[in-house]
C-alpha positions in Angstrom: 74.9 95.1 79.1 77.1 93.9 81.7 78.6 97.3 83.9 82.2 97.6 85.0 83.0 98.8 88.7 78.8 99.7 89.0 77.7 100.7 92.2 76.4 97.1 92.9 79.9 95.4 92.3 81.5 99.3 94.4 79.5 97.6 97.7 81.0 93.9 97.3 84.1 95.6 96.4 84.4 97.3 99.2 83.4 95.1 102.0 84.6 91.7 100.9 88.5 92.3 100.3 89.0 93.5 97.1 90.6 96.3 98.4 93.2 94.8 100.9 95.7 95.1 97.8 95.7 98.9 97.7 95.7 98.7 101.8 99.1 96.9 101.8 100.6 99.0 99.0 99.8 102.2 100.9 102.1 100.5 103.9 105.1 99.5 101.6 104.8 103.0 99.6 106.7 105.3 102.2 109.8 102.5 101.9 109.7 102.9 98.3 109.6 106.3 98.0 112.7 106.3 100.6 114.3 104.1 98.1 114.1 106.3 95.4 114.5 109.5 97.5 111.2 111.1 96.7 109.6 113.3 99.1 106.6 114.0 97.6 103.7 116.7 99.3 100.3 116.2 97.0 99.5 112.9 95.1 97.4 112.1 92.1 95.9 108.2 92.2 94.6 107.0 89.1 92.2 105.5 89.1 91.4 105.2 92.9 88.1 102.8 93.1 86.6 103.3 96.3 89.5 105.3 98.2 91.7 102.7 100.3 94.6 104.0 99.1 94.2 107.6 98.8 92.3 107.5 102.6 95.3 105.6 104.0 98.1 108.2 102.2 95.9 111.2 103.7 96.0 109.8 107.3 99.8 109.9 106.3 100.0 113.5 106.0 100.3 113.5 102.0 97.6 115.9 100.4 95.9 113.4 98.3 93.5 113.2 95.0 91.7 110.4 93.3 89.8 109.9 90.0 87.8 107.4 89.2 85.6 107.1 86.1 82.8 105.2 88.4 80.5 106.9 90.0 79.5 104.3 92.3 83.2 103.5 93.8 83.4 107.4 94.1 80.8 107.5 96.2 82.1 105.1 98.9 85.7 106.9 98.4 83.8 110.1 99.6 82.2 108.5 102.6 85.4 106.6 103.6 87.2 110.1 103.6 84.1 111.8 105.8 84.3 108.8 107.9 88.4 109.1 108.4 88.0 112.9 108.8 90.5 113.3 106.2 90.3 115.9 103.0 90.9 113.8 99.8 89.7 115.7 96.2 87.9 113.1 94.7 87.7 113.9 90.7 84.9 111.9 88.3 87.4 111.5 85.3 88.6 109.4 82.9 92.2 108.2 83.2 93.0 108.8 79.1 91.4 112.1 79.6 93.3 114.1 82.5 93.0 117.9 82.9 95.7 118.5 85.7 98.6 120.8 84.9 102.2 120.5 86.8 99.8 119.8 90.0 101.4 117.2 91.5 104.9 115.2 92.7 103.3 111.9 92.4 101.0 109.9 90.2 100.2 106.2 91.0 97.9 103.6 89.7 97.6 100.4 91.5 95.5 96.9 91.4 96.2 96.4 87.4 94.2 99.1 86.7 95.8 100.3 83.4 95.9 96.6 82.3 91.8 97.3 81.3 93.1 100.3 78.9 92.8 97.5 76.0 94.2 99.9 73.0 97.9 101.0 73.2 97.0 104.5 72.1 95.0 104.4 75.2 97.6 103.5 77.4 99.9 106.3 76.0 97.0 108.8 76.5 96.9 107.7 80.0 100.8 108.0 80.6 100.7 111.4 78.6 97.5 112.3 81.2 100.4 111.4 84.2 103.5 113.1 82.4 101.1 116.8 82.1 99.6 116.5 85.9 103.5 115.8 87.4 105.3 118.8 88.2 109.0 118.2 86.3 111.2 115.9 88.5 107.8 114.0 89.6 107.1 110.6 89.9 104.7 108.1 88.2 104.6 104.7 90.1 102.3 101.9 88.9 101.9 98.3 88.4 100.7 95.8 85.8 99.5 92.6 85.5 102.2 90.7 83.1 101.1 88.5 80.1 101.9 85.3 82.0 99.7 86.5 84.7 96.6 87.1 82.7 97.5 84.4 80.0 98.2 81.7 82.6 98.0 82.9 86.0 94.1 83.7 85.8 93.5 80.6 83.4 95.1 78.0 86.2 91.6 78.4 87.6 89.5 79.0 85.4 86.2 78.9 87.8 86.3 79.9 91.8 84.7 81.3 94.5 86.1 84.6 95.2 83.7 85.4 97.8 81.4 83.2 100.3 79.9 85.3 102.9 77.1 85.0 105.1 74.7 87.5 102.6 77.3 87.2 99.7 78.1 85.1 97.0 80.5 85.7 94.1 82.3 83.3 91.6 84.9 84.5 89.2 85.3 82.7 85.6 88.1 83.7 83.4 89.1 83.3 79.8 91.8 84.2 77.6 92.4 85.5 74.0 95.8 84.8 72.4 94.7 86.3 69.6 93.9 90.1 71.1 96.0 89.3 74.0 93.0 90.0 76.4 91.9 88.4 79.5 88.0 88.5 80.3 86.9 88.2 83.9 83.1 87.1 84.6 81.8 88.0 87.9 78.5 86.8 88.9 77.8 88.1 92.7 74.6 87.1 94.6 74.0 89.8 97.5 71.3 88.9 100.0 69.9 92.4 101.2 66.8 92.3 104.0 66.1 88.4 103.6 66.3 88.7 99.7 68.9 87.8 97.1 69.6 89.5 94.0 72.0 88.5 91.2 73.9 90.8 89.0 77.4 90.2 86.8 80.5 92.5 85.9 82.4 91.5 83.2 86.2 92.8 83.0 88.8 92.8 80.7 92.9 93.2 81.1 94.7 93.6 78.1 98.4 92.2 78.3 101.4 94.0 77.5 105.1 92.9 77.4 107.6 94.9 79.4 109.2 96.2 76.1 106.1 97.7 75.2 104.9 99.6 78.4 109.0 100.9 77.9 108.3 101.8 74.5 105.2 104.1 75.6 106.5 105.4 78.4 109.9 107.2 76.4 106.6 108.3 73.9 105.5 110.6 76.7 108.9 111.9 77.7 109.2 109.9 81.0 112.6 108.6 82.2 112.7 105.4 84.0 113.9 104.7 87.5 112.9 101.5 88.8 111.8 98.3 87.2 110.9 95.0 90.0 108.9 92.3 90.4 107.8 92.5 93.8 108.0 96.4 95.6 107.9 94.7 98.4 111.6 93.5 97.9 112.1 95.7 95.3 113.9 93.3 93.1 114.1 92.5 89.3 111.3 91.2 87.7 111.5 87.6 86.9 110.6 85.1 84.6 107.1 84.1 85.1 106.5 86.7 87.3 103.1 88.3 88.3 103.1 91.8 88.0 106.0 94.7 87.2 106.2 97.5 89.0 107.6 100.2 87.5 108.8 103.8 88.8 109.3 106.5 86.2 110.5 110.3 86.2 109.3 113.9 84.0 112.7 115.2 83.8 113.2 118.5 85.2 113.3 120.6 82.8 111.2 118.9 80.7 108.2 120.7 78.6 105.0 118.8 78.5 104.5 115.3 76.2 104.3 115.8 72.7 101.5 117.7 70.9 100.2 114.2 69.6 99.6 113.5 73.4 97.7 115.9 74.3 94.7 116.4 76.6 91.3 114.6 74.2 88.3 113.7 74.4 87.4 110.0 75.3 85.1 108.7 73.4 84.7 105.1 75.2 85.4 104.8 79.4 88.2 103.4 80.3 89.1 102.7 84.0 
């Protein structure tokens, strides 16, 4: 059975530039929190792979925590945070399954990540997970691939190199489902390690959701919207054909926690 995020895939990950998406968002983030005048102290990332973006927020000043349901991309979160001598809690958890209570000002989840929460219900559980850990008046910033992006965008090229390194090797081959709306992502990596290579393959899957419906779910959980754009780095509308939204919602003040049908359960299969 083909892993997701193993610790294999957490090494490539980390050295070969996966990761120089969360890098740049942790550089636009203090602009866009400017922009819509939060101050936040401690911040929640969900999920946060191998730590780029909580590291880079904790050499910032911001008290930080990640969770991650991978055990392998925790690891090299922990020993980026030793090696940056900065504290980050870093939390072995489930996104649809959150324990945290009124803990934090901001939640974020970056790099598509809630795109692979393929079930609607799923996604909800994760927003309700984001509403309960926000103190009221807190913030939940994310971003998701759009349907044209995984539909289109990743079919345009079916078949490329992503990486061709000196002792790597890794080819990315995507299909698309019109039916389920899902977008499956092959990765085959070769990694040459002490004058040998080894193969081994990932295979990932992005569900697409239209704008109306990630709405829809977020006023399920109570959340209030702030911001919708297209690119945070302009922080303008998002257009037709567009790759990703980016989207900046509120818990109320005031507010109790999301409904009783949202509330904290049990997971029964991983999500990111």
């Amino acid at each position: 059975m083909m892993s997701v995020y193993g610790p294999d895939f957490a090494e490539v990950y980390s050295k070969f530039g996966y990761s120089e998406f969360s890098a740049r968002v942790a550089e636009l983030l203090p602009k866009v929190l400017a922009r819509l005048h939060v101050k936040p102290r401690e911040i929640l990332d969900m999920p946060c792979g191998e730590g780029t973006f909580a590291v880079a927020m904790a050499k910032k000043g911001y008290r930080m925590s990640g969770v991650d349901r991978s055990a392998g991309m925790l690891t090299l979160a922990r020993r980026k945070a030793r090696e940056a001598h900065v504290p980050v809690r870093f939390i072995k958890r489930d996104v649809r399954s959150l324990r945290f209570r009124e803990e934090f000002d901001l939640v974020t989840s970056w790099y598509d990540s809630l795109n692979y929460l393929l079930r609607p219900n799923d996604l909800v559980s994760a927003f309700a997970g984001a509403f309960r850990a926000l103190r009221p008046g807190g913030v939940f910033l994310f971003d998701m691939n759009t349907p044209g992006t995984l539909s289109k965008g990743w079919q345009r090229h079916p078949s490329f190199v992503e990486v061709d390194a000196r002792n790597a090797f890794v080819i990315h081959r995507s299909t698309w489902n019109a039916r389920s709306r899902v977008a499956t992502l092959k990765v085959t990596c070769f990694v040459g390690r002490d004058g040998r290579w080894s193969r081994f393959d990932e295979l990932h899957r992005e569900r697409a959701y239209p704008l109306v419906a990630i709405r829809a779910c977020l006023r399920r959980v109570g959340f209030a919207e702030l911001a919708c754009w297209g690119s945070i780095r302009q922080m303008t509308p998002p257009r037709r054909g567009g790759r990703k939204y980016w989207i900046a919602v509120q818990r109320p003040v005031g507010s109790g926690g999301p409904s009783p049908r949202f509330a904290e359960r049990p997971s029964g299969r991983k999500g990111q």
